[in-house]
C-alpha positions in Angstrom: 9.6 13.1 -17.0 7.3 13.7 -14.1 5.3 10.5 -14.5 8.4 8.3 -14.3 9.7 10.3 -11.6 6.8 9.9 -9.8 6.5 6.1 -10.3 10.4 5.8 -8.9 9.5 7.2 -6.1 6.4 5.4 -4.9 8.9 2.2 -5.2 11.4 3.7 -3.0 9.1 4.7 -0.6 7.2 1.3 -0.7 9.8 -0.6 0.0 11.1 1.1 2.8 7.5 1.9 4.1 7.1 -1.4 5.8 10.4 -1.5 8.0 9.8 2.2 9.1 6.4 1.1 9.6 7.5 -1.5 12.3 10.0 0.7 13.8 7.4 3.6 13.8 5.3 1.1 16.7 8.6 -0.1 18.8 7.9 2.1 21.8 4.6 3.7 20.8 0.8 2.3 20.2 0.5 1.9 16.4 -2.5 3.5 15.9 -1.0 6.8 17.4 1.9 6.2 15.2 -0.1 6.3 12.2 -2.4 9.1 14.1 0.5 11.0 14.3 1.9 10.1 11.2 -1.5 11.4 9.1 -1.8 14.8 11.1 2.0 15.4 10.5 1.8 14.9 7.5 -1.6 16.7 6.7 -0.3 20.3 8.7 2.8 20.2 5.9 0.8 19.6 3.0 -1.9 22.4 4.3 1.3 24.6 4.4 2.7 23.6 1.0 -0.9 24.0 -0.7 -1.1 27.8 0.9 2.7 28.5 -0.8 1.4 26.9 -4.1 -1.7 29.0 -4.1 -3.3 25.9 -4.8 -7.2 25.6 -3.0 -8.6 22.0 -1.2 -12.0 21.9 -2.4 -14.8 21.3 -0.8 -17.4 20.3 -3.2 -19.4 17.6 -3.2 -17.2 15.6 -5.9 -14.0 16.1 -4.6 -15.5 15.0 -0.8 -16.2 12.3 -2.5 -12.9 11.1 -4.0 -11.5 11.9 -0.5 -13.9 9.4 1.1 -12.6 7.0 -1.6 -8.9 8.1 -0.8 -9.0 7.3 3.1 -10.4 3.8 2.5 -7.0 3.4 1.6 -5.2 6.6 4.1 -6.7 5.1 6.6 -8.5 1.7 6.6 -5.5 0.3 4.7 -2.8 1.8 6.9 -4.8 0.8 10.4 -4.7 -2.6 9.4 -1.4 -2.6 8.2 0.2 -0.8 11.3 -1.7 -3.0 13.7 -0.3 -5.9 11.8 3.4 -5.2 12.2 3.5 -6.0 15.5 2.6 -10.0 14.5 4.6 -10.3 11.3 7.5 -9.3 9.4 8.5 -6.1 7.9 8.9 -7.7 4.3 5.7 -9.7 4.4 3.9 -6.4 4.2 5.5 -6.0 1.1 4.4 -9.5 -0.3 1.2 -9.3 0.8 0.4 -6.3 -0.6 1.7 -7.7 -4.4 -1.9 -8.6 -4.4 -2.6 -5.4 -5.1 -2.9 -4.9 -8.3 -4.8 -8.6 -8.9 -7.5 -7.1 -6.7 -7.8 -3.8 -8.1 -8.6 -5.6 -11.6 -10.6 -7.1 -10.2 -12.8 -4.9 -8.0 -12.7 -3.1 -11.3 -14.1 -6.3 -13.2 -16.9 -7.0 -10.3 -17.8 -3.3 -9.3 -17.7 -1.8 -12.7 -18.0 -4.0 -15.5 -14.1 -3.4 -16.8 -12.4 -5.2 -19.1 -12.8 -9.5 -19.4 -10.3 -11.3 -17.4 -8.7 -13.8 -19.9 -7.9 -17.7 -18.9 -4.3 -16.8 -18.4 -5.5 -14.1 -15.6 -7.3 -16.7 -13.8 -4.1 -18.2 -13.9 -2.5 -15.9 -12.5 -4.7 -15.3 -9.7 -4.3 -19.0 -8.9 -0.1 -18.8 -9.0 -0.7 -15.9 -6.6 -2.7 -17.7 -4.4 -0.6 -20.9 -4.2 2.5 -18.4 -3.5 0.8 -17.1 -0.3 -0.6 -20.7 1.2 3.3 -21.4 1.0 4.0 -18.5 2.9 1.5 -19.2 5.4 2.6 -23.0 6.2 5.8 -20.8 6.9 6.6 -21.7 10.4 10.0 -20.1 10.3 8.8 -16.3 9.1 5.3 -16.8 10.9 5.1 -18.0 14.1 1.8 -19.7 15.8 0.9 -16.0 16.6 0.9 -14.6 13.1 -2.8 -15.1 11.9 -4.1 -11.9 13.2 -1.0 -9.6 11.8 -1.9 -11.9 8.0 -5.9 -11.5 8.2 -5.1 -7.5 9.1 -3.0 -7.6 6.5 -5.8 -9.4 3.6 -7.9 -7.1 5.1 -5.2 -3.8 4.2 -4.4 -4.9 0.7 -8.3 -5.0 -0.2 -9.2 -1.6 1.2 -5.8 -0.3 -0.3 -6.8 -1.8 -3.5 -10.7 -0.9 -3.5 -9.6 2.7 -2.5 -7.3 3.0 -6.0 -9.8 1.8 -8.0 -13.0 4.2 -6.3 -10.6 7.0 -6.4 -10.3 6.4 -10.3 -13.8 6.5 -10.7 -14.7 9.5 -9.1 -12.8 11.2 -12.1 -12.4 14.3 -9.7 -9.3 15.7 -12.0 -8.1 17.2 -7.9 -5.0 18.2 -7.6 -2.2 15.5 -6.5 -1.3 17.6 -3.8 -5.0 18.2 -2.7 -6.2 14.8 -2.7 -3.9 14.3 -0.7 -4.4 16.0 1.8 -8.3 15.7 2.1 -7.9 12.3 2.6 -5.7 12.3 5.8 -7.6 15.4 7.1 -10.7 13.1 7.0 -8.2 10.0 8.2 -7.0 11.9 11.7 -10.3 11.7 13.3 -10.5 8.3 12.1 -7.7 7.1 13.9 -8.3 9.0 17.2 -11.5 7.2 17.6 -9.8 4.3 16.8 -7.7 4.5 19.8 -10.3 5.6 22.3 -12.4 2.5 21.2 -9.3 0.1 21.5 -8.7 1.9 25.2 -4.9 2.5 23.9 -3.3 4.8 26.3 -0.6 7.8 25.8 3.4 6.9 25.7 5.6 10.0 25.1 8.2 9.8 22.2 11.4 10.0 22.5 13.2 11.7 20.2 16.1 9.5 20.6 14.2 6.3 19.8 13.6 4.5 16.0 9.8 5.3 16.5 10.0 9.1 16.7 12.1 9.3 13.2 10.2 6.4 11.6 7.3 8.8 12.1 8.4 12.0 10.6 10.3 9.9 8.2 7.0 8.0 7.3 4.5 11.7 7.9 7.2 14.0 5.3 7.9 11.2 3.0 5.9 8.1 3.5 2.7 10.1 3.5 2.9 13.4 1.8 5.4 12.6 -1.2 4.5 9.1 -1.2 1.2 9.6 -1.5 1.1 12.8 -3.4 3.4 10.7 -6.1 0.9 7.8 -6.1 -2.2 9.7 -6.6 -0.3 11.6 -9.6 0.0 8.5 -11.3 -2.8 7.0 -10.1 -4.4 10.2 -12.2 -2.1 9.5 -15.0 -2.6 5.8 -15.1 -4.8 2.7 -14.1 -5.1 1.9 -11.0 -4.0 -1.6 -11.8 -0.9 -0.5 -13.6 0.0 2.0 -10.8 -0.3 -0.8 -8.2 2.4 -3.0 -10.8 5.2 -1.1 -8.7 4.0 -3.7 -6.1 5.9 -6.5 -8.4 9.2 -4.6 -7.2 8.9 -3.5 -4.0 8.7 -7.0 -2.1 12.3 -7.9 -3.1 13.7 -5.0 -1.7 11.1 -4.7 1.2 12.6 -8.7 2.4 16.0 -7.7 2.4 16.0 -4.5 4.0 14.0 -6.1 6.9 16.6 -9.1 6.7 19.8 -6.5 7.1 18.5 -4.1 9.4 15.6 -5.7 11.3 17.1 -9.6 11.9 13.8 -10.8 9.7 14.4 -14.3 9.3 14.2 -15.8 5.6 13.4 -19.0 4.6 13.1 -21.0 1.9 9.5 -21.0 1.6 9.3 -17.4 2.5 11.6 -17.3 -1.6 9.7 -20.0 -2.9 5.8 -18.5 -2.0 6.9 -14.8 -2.3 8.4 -16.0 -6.1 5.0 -18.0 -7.0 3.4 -14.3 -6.1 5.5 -12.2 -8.0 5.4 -14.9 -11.2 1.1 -15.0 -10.8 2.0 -11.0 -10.9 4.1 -11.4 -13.8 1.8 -13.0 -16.1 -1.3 -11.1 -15.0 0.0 -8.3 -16.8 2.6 -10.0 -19.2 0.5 -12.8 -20.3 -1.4 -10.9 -22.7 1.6 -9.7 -24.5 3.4 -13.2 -24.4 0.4 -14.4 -26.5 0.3 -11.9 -28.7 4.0 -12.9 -29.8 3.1 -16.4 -29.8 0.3 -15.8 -33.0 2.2 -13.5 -34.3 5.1 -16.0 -34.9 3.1 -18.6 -35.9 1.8 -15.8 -38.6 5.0 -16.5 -40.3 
């Protein structure tokens, strides 16, 4: 029952990850947001490790599947909150349904893993085609949307590379303790970040959508989101884990439609549909074949 309970909620937190994520940056610089965000997030789960009795090692193994895990706490998540300010909510979402094509195959590439059948390549291209439609988008991107997309690439493949090092390291770490390793190594991370960019302070107000997007996204985006992913991610493949990334875009588009006036367009559905179908048969296309010999078995 955990595993499924686990895999629920990394798609409810998913897809309501990127609207909060804009919100989060309405009144404050993103990178503090996601600063802030990280350390929030890492004092709770320092406290919740003390009441569990549970230790955060320190050896060199488990340092290093924490290095692996902010690729993704915080290379990922700078990119990503630094490109919310250029694109939509729900794109986010799309965008990072690549997820689980590149994790197969930074898996193929850095480790030799399984043989990517035609069909995959397929798939990869269907994928493709669905985001060049959503870039010739000139209703959901405007003329200054290529940074927030290329920060964007650039999240999903860190994200991606992070899920797939993190399952190599075979650390067996607590969920709860990888956790939070990796956004104690993330907050210094981020605050050089923002000294190199020259971003300056704004105080939050309590009152405003940024100051609850942040505790909303530090308590649950961060801790039981990622806490939840990295328990399946320990459980599963990283490429399966990242298949909750076929859901999440359909919900992610619509909640920033209702709540955020996101404009969608037709070729917003049409290339975020050719994604999600390249998704599709990446993972279904094996088992599709499978029935197709074994009715002609008959």
């Amino acid at each position: 029952m955990l595993i499924p309970a686990a895999y629920l909620t990394v798609v409810v937190i998913w897809s309501t990850s990127p609207l909060t994520i804009a919100w989060s940056g309405e009144t404050v610089d993103p990178i503090i947001a996601a600063g802030l965000r990280m350390a929030l997030a890492a004092a709770a789960g320092l406290l919740l490790l003390a009441a569990r009795r549970v230790p955060l090692p320190l050896n060199a193994k488990a340092f290093r599947s924490y290095l692996c895990a902010t690729l993704g706490v915080y290379g990922a998540m700078c990119s990503v909150y630094l490109a919310a300010r250029y694109v939509p909510s729900g794109l986010i979402s799309v965008l990072f349904g690549l997820a689980p094509i590149l994790s197969a195959l930074f898996a193929r590439v850095l480790f030799r893993s399984e043989h990517f059948p035609f069909y995959r390549w397929l798939a990869c291209a269907l994928a493709l085609a669905g985001l060049a439609v959503i870039f010739m988008d000139d209703v959901a991107l405007g003329p200054g949307s290529l940074p927030g997309v290329l920060l964007l690439l650039l999240g999903v493949s860190l994200f991606s590379l992070s899920g797939v090092l993190v399952k190599q390291q075979r650390a067996q770490l607590d969920p709860l303790a990888q956790t939070v390793g990796a956004l104690m190594l993330s907050i210094p991370c981020y605050l050089v970040t923002w000294l190199l960019i020259g971003g300056d302070w704004q105080p939050l107000d309590p009152a405003s959508r940024s100051f609850w997007s942040i505790i909303y996204l530090a308590l649950i985006g961060s801790l039981l989101g990622f806490v939840s992913y990295y328990f399946v991610l320990k459980h599963l493949s990283a490429s399966t884990v990242a298949l909750v990334t076929l859901i999440t875009p359909v919900f992610a588009l619509f909640l920033g439609h209702l709540l955020n006036d996101e404009p969608l367009s037709e070729q917003l559905y049409l290339g975020s549909a050719l994604v999600l179908m390249g998704l599709g048969l990446f993972f279904f296309g094996g088992s599709l074949n499978s029935l197709r010999r074994l009715g002609s078995t008959r």
